[in-house]
N, C-alpha and C positions, 0 to 999 in steps of 0.2 A: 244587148237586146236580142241575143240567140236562142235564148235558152228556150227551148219546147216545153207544151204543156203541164207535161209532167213533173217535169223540174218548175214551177212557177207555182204550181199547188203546192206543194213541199217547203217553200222557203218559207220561212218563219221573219219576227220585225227585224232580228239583224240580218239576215239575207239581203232583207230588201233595204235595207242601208248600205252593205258593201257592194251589190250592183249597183246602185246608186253613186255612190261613190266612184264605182270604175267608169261609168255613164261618158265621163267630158277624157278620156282617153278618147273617143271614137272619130275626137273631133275638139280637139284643145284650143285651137284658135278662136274659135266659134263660139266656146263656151267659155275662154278669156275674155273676149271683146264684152259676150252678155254681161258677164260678170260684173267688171265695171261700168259698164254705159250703164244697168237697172240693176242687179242686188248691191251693188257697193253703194251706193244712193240712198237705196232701202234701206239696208244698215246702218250707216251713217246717220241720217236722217233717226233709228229707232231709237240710239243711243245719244245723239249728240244737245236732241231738242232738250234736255233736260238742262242742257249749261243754260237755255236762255228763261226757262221757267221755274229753277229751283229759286233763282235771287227772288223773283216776284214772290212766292211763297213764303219766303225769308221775311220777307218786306211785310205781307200781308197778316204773318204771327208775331211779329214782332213788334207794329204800328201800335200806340197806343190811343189812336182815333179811333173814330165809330166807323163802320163799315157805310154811312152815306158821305163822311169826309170827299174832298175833292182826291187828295192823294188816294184815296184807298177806290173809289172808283178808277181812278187812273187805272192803277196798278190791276183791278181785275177788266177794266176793257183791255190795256195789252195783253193780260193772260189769256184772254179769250181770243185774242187776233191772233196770239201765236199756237195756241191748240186749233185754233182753225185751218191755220197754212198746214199746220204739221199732219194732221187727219187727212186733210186734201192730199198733201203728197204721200203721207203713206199709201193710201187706199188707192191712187193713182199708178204710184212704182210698184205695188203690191201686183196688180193686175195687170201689170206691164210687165212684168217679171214672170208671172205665171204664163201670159198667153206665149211671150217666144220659147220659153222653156220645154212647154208641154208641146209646141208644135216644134222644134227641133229633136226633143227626143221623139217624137212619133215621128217623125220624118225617118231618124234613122233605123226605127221599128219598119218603115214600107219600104227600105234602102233606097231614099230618093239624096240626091246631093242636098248639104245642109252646108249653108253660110250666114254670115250674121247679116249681110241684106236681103236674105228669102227672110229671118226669122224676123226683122224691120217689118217688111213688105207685109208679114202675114197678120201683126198687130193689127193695123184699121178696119180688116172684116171680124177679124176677132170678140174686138174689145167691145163692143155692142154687145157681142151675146153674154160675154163675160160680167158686162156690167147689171145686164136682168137679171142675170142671176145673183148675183152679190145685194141686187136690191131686193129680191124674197129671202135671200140671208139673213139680211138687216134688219125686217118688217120678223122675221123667227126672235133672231136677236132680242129685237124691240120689245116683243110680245112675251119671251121669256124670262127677261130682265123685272117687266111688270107683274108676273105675276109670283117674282121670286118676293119683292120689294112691298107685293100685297101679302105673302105668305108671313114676311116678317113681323108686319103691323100688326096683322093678325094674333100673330106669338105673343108680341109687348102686352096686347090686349088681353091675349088671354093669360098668360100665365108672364106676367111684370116679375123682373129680377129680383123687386123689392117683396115679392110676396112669395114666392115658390121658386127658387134660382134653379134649384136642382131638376126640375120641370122643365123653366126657362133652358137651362143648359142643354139635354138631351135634345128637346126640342131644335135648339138654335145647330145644334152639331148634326142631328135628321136633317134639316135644311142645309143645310151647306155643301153634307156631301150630294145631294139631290143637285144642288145647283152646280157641284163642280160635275156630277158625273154628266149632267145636261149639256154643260159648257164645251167638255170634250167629243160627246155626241157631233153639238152643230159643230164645229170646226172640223171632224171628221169630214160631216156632211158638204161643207164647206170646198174642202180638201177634193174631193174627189167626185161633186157637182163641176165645179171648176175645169178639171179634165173632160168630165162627160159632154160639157160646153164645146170643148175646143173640136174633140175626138168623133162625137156624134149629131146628127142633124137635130138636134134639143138641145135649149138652154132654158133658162129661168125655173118654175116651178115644175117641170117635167125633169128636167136635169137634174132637182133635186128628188125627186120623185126614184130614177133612175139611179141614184148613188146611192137610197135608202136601200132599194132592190141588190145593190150590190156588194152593200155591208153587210148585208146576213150571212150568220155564219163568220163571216171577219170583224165582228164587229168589239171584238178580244186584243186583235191586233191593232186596229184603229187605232183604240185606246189607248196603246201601248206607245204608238207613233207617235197620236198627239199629245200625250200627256212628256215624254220623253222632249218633242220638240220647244213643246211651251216651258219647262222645269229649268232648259238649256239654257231660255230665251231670258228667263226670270234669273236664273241664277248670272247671267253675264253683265245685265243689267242693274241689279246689286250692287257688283263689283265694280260699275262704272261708277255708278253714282257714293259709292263710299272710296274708289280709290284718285275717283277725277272730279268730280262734281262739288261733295262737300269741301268747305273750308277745312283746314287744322284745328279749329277751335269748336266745332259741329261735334256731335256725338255720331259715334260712326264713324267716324272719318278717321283715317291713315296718317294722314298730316306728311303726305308724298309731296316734293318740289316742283314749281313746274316743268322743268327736263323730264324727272321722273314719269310727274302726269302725263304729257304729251307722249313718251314711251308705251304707258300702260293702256293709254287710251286709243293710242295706235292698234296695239296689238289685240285687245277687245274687240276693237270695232272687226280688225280680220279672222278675226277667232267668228264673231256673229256672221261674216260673207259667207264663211265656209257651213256654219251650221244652216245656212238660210239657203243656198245654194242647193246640200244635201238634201232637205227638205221640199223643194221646188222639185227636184229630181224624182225621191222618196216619192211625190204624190204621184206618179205618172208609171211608176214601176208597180204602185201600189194597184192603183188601177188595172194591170195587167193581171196581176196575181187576183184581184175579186173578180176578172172577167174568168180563168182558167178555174178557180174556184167554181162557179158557176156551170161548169164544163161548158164556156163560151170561147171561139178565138177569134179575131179579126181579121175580116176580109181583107188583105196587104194590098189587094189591084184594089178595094173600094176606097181603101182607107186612105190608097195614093192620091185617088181623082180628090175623095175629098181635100184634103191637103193642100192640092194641083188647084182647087177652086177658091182658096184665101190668096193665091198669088194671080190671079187671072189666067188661069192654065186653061185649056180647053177641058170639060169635063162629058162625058158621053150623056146622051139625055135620057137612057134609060138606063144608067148607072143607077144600082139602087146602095147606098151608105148603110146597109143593114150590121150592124155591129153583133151579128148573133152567131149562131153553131155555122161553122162551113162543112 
């Protein structure tokens, strides 16, 4: 977290992966302990829920009863109890994960001592602002899911496979990419609202307001991040579920033993720590580089107090947290 100005406008998406990457050198213990107490959980939890939902599914295609049977109810209230637990925990360790991350790397951005019980300590004032924000993500989410899903209707409507496919196709391939380049957008947005939460005295739709302001111009590289982090995340996932999850007789499936399994599925799940770690890191260096883009740098005595004020520090009363040109 040295690098000047200068050097911060210049780095391009892989730059800001290998400082990312050098990040938990500054401070290894710190960012072992996080590691396992909230991204190994994270992970865990992205990869593993499918061993308890793939059988239901199995169950659920393979039933020859009618979907009001008592079995087949069954079978979709557990499905729905364990996409409930697993949403919860993700979006929980998710944002448990970002808030010490982003305040131990800014910690050692204002060179204040950084330990894994300050970056504890600083989660409970955090995770409020963290969570308004996540909840105008959601409500975007929401709002763009619905009008991708009305777009489609719309298509079947106007132009039915059975009557003009070649219409219907171009059509359905314009919408797709619109909704994947959207998707990438908000998770940018996402990405580096997140930071703006921790880093500046805004969060929820101002935070988001403020990361839009600070993707311009980056908003090239964004894309680059997040389509790179989600491709990783999709392709590791894959692998689990065709070299651990299916059966030997499943299509797809590897037809590994379980020694094997339990090997591959080890090493996946640490293969996602480390991508999901880089990533957490990735969003916080990234935010540096759209501030110096900007020709913005961060006040290091404001940005301490603020910091100083998640752990109960004394903070000056006419400290002002202005995050702009010094």
């Amino acid at each position: 977290m040295d690098l000047q100005l200068e050097e911060l406008q210049s780095l391009g998406a892989a730059d800001v992966l290998r400082e990312s990457a050098a990040i938990p050198r500054a401070s290894p213990r710190t960012f072992a302990i996080l590691t396992l107490t909230l991204v190994f959980p994270l992970s865990f939890a992205i990869l593993v829920h499918s061993l308890f939902t793939h059988p239901i599914f199995l169950h659920l295609e393979q039933s020859p009863t009618s979907p009001s049977s008592s079995s087949s109810s069954s079978a979709w209230s557990l499905l729905m109890f364990y996409q409930f637990i697993y949403m919860l925990f993700l979006f929980t360790f998710s944002l448990l994960s970002t808030s010490s991350i982003v305040f131990t790397v800014a910690s050692l951005y204002a060179a204040k001592p950084v330990s894994f019980s300050h970056s504890i300590h600083a989660i409970r004032p955090i995770f409020p602002r963290l969570f308004r924000t996540f909840l105008w993500i959601t409500l975007l989410m929401v709002l763009y899911n619905l009008a991708f899903f009305t777009c489609l209707l719309l298509l079947l409507v106007i132009a039915s496979p059975s009557r003009d496919s070649v219409v219907f196709l171009l059509g359905l391939s314009l919408l797709l990419a619109v909704f994947i380049a959207c998707h990438v957008l908000i998770s940018a947005l996402w990405h580096i609202a997140s930071v703006v939460s921790v880093l500046e005295p805004v969060c929820g739709l101002e935070a988001i307001r403020k990361a839009r302001q600070l993707l311009r111009g980056r908003a090239r590289m964004a894309a680059i991040l997040v389509t790179g982090y989600l491709s990783a995340c999709g392709l590791i996932g894959w692998a689990f579920r065709a070299l651990v999850v299916k059966g030997p007789s499943e299509v797809g499936s590897f037809g590994l033993g379980v020694p094997a399994k339990i090997v591959v599925g080890g090493a996946l799940v640490a293969i996602l720590v480390l991508v999901n770690l880089v990533a957490l890191l990735a969003q916080s260096v990234f935010y540096y580089v759209c501030k110096s883009y900007h020709h913005q740098s961060i006040d290091k005595i404001a940005l301490c107090d603020h910091l100083g004020g998640y752990l109960g520090e004394y903070v000056p009363l006419k400290s002002s947290i202005q995050m702009e040109v010094i």
